[in-house]
Every structure is written in C-alpha cells, then in structure tokens.
N, C-alpha and C positions, 0 to 999 in steps of 0.2 A: 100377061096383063096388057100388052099393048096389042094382043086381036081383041082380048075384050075390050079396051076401050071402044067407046060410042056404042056397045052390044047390051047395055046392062046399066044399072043404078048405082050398083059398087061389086066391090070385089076384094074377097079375101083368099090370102094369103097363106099358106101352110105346109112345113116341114114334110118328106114326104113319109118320113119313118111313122108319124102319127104319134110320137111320143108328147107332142102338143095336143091338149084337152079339145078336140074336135064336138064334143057337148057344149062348150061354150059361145056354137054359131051363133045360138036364138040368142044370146044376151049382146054379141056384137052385133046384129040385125037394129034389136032395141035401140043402144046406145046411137046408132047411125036415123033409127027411125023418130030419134029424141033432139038430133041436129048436131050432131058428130060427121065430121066428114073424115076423120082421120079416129080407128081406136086400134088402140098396141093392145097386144098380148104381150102380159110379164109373168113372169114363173115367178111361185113363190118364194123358193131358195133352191140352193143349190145339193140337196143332200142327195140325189140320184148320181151328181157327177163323181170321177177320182176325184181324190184330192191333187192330183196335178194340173186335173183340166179347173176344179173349184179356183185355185190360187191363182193361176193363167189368166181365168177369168178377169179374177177380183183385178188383175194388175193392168189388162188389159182397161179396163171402165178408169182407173186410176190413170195410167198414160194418157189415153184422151183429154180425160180433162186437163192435165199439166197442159197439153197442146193446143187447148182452146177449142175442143170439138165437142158439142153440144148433143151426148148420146142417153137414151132412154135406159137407164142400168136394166139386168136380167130381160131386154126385150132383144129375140131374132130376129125372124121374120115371118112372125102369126101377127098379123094385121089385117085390117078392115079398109080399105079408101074408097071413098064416094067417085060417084065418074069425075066431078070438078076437082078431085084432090088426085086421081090418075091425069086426068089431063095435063095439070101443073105438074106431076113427075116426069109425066110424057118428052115435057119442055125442055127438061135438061137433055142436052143432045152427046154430054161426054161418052167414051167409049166405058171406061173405066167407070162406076158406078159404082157408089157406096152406099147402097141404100137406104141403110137406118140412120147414116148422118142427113141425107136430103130429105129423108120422110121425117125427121124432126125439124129441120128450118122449113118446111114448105108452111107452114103461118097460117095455115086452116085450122078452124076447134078442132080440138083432139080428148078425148078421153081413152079411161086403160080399164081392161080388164085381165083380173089377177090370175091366173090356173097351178095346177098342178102338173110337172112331169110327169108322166108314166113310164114303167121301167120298159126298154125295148123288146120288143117280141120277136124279133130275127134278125140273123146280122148283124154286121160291126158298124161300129159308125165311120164315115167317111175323111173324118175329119182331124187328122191327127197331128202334132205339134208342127209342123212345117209348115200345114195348110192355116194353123190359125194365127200362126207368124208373118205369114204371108198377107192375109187379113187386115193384120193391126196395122200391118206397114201402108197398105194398100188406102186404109182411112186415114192414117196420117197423113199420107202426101194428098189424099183429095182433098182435105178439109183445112190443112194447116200448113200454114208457110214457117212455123216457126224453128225448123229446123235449120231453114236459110237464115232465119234471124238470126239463129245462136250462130251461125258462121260470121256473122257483120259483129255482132259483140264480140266476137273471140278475134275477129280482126282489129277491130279499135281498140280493145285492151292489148293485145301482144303489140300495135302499135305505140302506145303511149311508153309499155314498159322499155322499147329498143331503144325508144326518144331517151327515158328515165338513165338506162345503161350505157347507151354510147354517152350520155354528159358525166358518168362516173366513170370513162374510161379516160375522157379526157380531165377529168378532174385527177385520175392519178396520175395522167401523165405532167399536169403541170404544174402539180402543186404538190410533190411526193416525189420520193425518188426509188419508190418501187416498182414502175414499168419496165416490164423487158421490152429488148430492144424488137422495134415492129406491131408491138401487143397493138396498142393503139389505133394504128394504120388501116390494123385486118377487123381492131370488132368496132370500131364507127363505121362505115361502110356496109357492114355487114349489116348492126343492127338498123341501120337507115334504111337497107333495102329490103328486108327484110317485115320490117316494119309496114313498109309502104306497098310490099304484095298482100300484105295479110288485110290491108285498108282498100286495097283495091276488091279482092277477092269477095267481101266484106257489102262494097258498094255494087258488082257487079251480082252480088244473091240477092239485093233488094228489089234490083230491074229484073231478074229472073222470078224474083215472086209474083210481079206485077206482070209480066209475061205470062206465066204458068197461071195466076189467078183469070186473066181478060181469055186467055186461050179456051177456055173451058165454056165460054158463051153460056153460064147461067142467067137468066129469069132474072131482070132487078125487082119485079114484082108480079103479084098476080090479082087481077080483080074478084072480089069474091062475089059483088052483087052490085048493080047498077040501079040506085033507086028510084031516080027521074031522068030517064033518056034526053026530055025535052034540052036539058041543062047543055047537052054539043060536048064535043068530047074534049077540049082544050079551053083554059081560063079564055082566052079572049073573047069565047063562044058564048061567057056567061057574063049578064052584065050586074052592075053593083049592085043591085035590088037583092038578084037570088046570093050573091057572096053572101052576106047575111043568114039566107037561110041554109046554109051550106056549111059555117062555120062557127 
C-alpha cells in the first residue's frame, strides 16, 4: 500500500489464500465510486471456521470492546481505501500497526460490503492459536491503555484496604487484649508500605500511558476537504464577516 500510494485512486486489500470473495471488486469499486473513501469486507459468519478458531474469534471482538477498541466484527483485512484514506493511514508513523483499529478511527465515510468464505483450496492456514494471541495482545496495547488503568485501580484499592487494616490492627492492639506480642509493630508498617507502592505503581502507569499514548505521534486530525481556500488557514486569517458563514 505505501508504493501504491500516490500511484492510483484507491486500493484494495486482500488475504492471499483467496478465501475472501474476490467477485465482490466491482461492488467495492461502486460503493468508493458512490463517495466511500473507506469500504470493509465482512464475512457473513463463521460456519467455515473450527469451532476453536469460531469461539477465539467471538472472544477476541468481545475483549476489544471491554478495552475500549473500536473494531469492525467479522472484518480482516479485505478493504477498499481511496488514496486520501491511504494517505491518512500513511500518517501513522508507529512501527507496530494495528490496522483494523486505525482503519476504523481514521473518520473517513466508510461503507461494508458483506461476502461469503470460501472453503480453502491448498494449504494450511498460517495462522494458528499463538499467532492470534499474539494478535489480540498486539491490539490491545496499541489501542488501549486500560490495562495500565486496571493497575492504578488495583493500586488505590489495595491502598485504601492497608489504610482500612493497619487501623484494625491498631484497633486490636488498643482496645483488646488479643494482640500478640509485636503483631502490631510488623502489619502497620507493612500495610502502610505496602499500600503506598501499590499507589505509586498506580500513578506511575498513568504517566506511562500518556508516554506510551504521545510516543506513537498519531494524526489529531485529517482534512477531508477544503471548501474556500480564500478563508487562510488559521482563525485570525478570517475576519468576522466569513465566521458567520463558516459556522
């Protein structure tokens, strides 16, 4: 995709097995010749796969979303993009590349066209439980920081409880006469430090998200169309007359 780009109008996309409905070019053509800059291929179910790779699947689409990743169910990578919707993928400059999450946020029209599998005609697939593990993990950390999250909650929760427990340890010791001798000494201490790595560890994943998220130098946006050049490319360039017609 990126020698085509600037070579071509668009460009698709497609598995090399061919078990993707390769009959359905002309109707992606269409949908892109109708003002589609972005059209997915989705399979209509899953009845070709195991049932190991069906259920993988299904848990796979389900994980994402718990995680906040924004993905097109039953679509690979049979797609359609117009040069302006390859250019803005162009943009992302990470190594690691997740494509069917960044080909769903890139904010171009998008339409889908549905097909059918076809069963394979040689060969195994390449693609076996390690590699789609690998996969899922691979989308997760590009798309979602919430695994850091969950580390800052489970640190401010085991925080509050050390607070909760060292005040019950000193509540037996001084108001009871069931403390052994020392008990007290070793788990206030304990659960205060304790507490206060798990709080730290916590604050420390939040600045690593916001590192790991600016690190990535994604696109804050993309221009789709420029309707009156005259207008300069910054508000101060436009004076109050055209704000009006502009908003």
């Amino acid at each position: 995709m990126e020698y085509a780009s600037g070579q071509c109008d668009c460009v698709i996309s497609i598995d090399c097995d061919l078990q993707q409905d390769e009959q359905k070019f002309d109707i992606f053509i269409e949908k892109y010749n109708s003002g589609a800059d972005i059209v997915i291929g989705i399979r209509n179910d899953r009845r070709s796969d195991t049932w190991l790779k069906r259920w993988t699947a299904l848990g796979f689409y389900k994980l994402m979303a718990l995680m906040g990743v924004k993905l097109t169910k039953n679509h690979a990578d049979y797609r359609l993009l117009s040069s302006r919707a390859l250019y803005a993928l162009l943009a992302h400059k990470e190594s690691n590349l997740f494509l069917r999450g960044i080909i769903d946020n890139l904010g171009f029209s998008k339409e889908y066209v549905f097909f059918d599998v076809k069963p394979r005609s040689a060969g195994q697939s390449k693609y076996p439980l390690h590699k789609m593990l690998s996969f899922a993990w691979n989308g997760i950390t590009s798309f979602s920081i919430v695994p850091l999250r969950l580390v800052s909650m489970l640190g401010f929760t085991f925080c509050l409880l050390s607070v909760v427990f060292g005040g019950y340890a000193l509540y037996i010791k001084l108001c009871t006469d069931n403390a052994l001798w020392g008990w007290t000494s070793i788990i206030i201490p304990l659960s205060f430090f304790s507490g206060i790595q798990l709080l730290s560890l916590g604050i420390i994943g939040e600045y690593i998200g916001k590192i790991y998220t600016e690190s990535k130098h994604r696109p804050r946006y993309f221009v789709q169309e420029i309707l009156d050049s005259s207008l300069g490319n910054t508000l101060e360039d436009i004076d109050s007359s055209d704000l009006g017609n502009l908003f």
